[in-house]
C-alpha positions in Angstrom: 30.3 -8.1 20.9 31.7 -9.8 17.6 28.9 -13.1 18.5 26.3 -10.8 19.2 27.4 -9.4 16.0 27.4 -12.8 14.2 23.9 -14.0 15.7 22.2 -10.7 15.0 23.5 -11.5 11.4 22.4 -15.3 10.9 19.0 -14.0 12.6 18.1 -11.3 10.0 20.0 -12.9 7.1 17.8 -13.4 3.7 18.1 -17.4 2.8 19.1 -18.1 -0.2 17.0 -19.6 -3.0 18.7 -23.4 -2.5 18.0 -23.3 1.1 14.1 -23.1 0.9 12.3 -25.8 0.9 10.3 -27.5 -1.6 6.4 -28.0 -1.7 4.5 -29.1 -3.8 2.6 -25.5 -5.0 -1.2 -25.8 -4.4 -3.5 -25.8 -7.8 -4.7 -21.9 -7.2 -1.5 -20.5 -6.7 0.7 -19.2 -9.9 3.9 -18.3 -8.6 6.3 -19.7 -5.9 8.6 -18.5 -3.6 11.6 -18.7 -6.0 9.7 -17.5 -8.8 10.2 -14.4 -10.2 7.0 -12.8 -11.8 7.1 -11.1 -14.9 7.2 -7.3 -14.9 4.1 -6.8 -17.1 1.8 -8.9 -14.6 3.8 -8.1 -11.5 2.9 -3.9 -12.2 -0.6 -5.1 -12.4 -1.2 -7.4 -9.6 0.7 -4.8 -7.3 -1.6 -2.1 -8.0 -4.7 -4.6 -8.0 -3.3 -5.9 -4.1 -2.8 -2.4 -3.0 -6.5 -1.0 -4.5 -8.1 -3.8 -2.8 -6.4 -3.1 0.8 -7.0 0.3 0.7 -10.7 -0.8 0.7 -10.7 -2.2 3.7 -10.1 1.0 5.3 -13.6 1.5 5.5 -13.7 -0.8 8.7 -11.6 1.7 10.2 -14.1 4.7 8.7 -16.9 2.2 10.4 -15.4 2.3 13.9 -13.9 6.3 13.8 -17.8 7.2 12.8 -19.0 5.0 14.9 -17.4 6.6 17.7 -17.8 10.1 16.4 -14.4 11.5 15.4 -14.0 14.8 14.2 -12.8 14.6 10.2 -9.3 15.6 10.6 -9.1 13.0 13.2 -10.1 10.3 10.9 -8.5 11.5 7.9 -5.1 10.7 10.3 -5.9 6.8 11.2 -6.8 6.2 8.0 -3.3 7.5 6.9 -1.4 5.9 9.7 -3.2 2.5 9.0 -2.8 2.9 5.4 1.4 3.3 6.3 1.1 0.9 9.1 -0.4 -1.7 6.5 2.2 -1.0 3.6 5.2 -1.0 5.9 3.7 -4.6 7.3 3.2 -6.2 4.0 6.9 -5.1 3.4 8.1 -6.9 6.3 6.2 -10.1 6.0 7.2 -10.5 2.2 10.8 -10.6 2.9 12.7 -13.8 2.9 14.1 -13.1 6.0 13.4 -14.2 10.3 10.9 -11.6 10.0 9.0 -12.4 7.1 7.7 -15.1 5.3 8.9 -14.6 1.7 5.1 -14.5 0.6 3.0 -12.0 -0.6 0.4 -11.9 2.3 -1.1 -8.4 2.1 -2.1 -7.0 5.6 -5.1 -5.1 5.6 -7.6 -3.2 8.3 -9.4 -6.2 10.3 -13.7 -5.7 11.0 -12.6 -8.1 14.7 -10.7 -4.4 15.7 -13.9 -2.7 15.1 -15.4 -3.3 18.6 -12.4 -2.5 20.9 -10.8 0.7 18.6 -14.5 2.4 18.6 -15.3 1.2 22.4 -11.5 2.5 23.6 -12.4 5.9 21.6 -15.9 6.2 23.0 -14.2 5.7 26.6 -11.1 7.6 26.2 -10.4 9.0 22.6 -7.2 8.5 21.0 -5.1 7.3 24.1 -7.0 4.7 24.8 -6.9 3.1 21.5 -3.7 3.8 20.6 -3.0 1.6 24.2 -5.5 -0.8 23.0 -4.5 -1.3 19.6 -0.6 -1.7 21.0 -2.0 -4.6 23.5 -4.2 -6.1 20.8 -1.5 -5.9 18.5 1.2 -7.6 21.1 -1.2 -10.4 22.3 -1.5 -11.3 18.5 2.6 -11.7 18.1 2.6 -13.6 21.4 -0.1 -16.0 20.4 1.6 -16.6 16.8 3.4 -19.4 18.4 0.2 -21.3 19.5 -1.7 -21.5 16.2 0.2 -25.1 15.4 -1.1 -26.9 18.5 -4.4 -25.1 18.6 -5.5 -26.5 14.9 -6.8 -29.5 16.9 -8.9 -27.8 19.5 -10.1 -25.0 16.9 -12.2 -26.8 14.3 -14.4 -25.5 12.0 -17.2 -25.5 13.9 -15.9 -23.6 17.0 -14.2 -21.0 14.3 -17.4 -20.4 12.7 -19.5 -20.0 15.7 -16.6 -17.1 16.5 -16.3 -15.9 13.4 -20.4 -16.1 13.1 -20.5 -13.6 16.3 -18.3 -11.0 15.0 -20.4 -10.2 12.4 -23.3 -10.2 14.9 -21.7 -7.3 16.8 -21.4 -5.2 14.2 -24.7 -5.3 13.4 -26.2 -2.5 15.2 -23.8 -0.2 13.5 -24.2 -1.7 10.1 -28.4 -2.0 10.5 -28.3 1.9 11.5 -26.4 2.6 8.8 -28.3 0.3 6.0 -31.4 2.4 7.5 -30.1 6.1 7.0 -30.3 6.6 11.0 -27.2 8.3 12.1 -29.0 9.5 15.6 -30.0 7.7 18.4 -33.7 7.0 17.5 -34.3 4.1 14.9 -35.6 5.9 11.7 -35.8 3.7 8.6 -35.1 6.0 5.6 -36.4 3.4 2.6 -33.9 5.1 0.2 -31.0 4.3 1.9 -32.3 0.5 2.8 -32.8 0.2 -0.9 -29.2 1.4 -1.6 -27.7 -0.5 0.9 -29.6 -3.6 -0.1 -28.5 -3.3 -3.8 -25.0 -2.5 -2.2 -24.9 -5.8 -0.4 -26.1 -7.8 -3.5 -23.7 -6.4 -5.6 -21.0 -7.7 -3.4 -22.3 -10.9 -2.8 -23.1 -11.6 -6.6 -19.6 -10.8 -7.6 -18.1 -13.2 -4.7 -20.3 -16.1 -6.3 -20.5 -15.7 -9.4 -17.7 -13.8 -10.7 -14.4 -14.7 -11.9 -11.6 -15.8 -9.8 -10.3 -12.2 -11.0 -13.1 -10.2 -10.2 -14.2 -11.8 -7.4 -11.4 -9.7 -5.3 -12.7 -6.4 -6.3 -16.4 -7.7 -4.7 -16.3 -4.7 -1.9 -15.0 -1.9 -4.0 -17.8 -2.6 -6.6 -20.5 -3.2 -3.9 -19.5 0.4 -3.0 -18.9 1.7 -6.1 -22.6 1.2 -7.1 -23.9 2.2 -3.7 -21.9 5.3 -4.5 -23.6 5.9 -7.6 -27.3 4.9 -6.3 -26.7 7.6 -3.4 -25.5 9.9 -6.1 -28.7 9.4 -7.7 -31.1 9.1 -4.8 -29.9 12.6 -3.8 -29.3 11.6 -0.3 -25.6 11.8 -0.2 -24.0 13.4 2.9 -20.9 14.5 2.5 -20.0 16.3 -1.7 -17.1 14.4 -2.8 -16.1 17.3 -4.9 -16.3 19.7 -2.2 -14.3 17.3 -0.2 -12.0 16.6 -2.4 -10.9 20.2 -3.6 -10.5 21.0 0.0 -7.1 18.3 0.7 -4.0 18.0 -1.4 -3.3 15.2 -3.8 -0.3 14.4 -2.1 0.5 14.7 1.8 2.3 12.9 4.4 0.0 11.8 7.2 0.8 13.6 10.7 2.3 10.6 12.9 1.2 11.8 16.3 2.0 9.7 19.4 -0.7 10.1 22.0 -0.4 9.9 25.8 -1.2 6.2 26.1 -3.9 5.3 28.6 -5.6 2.1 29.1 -9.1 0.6 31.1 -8.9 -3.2 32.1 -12.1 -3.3 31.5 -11.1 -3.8 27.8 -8.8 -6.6 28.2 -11.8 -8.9 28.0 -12.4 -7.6 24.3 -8.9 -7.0 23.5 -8.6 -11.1 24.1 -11.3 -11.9 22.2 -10.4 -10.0 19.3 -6.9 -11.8 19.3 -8.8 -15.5 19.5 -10.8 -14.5 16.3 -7.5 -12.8 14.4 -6.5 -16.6 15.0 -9.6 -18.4 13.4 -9.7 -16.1 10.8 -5.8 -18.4 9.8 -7.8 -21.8 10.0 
């Protein structure tokens, strides 16, 4: 018991700052492992790392709507993933066998979109919650494979994959550019404008912005979409109304579903995992 003890200790144990190795730090990186930021930018870039991931909630707004959850439904996966993402970042930044010792920020992935709103569309919360727990357990098991697969992923195969994932979100994304929320294809010219303007925004900023600025790309793309909406009178939902209706503080309801799963996912499932892994080359 006392060696299972002992191992259990060496295996979680935080390595001290004389044990890590030395690299030679890359030109667009500031600080190091060992380096301890200064409080006045460390307050800063905390809040600017944890703005930024909270906007890529929206895939998980995309693929909920997508598959037409009720509010209250959505309102609790986008709590859970916002958790699920802060408790993950925690874990990876620790110098310890766990985590890395680096700040690398998990956020809400657009390759989950496809098998979260297909497993909701076929059997609502069970079935993702199965999905997400297989899609989540093939990615741990393949972490040990990304070494030897660098030769046989090169850039061309990852952005033929990567190229395809933002083809099959393009049916939800077009209807939504459009205004058509139904079934039928109806091209509302107000929202194409917005959405148009939206996309520019973001793409603008990525290009031609500051290294800085160039992070907050998505929130501002939205942020003036927002605004346009606001102004073309076609918004659906009244922020104010929305907003008077929840609390400003709350604790998401952490509800465990009865998991159920369809094979007939595994095919997605794996190919979601395969692009989590080009998405590190």
């Amino acid at each position: 018991m006392s060696r299972l003890g002992a191992a259990l200790a060496r295996f979680v144990q935080v390595p001290r700052d004389g044990e890590l190795r030395v690299r030679r730090r890359p030109a667009g990186i500031f600080y190091g492992i060992a380096d301890r930021v200064p409080a006045q930018t460390l307050a800063p870039l905390a809040l600017q790392h944890a703005l930024l991931s909270l906007t890529f909630l929206i895939y998980v707004i995309v693929a909920a709507a997508g598959a037409g959850v009720p509010i209250p439904e959505m309102e609790g996966m986008l709590g859970v993933t916002a958790v699920g993402m802060g408790f993950a970042t925690m874990i990876q930044c620790a110098r310890s066998r766990f985590g890395s010792g680096m700040l690398i920020v998990h956020i809400a992935s657009p390759s989950g979109i496809p098998v979260v709103q297909q497993a909701l569309l076929m059997g609502g919360p069970a079935m993702m919650g199965a999905s997400t727990f297989l899609l989540g357990l093939g990615q741990v098991l393949s972490a040990r494979l990304i070494r030897p697969l660098r030769v046989l992923l090169p850039p061309e195969v990852c952005g033929v994959a990567v190229t395809m994932l933002g083809v099959s979100l393009a049916d939800t994304g077009l209807r939504r550019a459009f205004g058509s929320l139904g079934r039928t294809l109806v091209i509302h010219h107000g929202s194409l404008v917005i959405a148009l303007v939206t996309l520019g925004v973001a793409v603008a900023i990525t290009v031609f912005a500051p290294r800085s600025i160039k992070l907050f790309a998505v929130i501002a793309g939205a942020a003036v979409g927002w605004v346009l909406a606001e102004g073309f009178g076609i918004v659906i939902v009244d922020m104010r109304t929305a907003l008077s209706a929840v609390p400003w503080f709350g604790v998401p309801q952490f509800v465990l579903p009865q998991l159920r799963f369809d094979f007939s996912l595994v095919p997605m499932v794996l190919l979601a995992v395969v692009i989590n892994l080009l998405d590190i080359f």
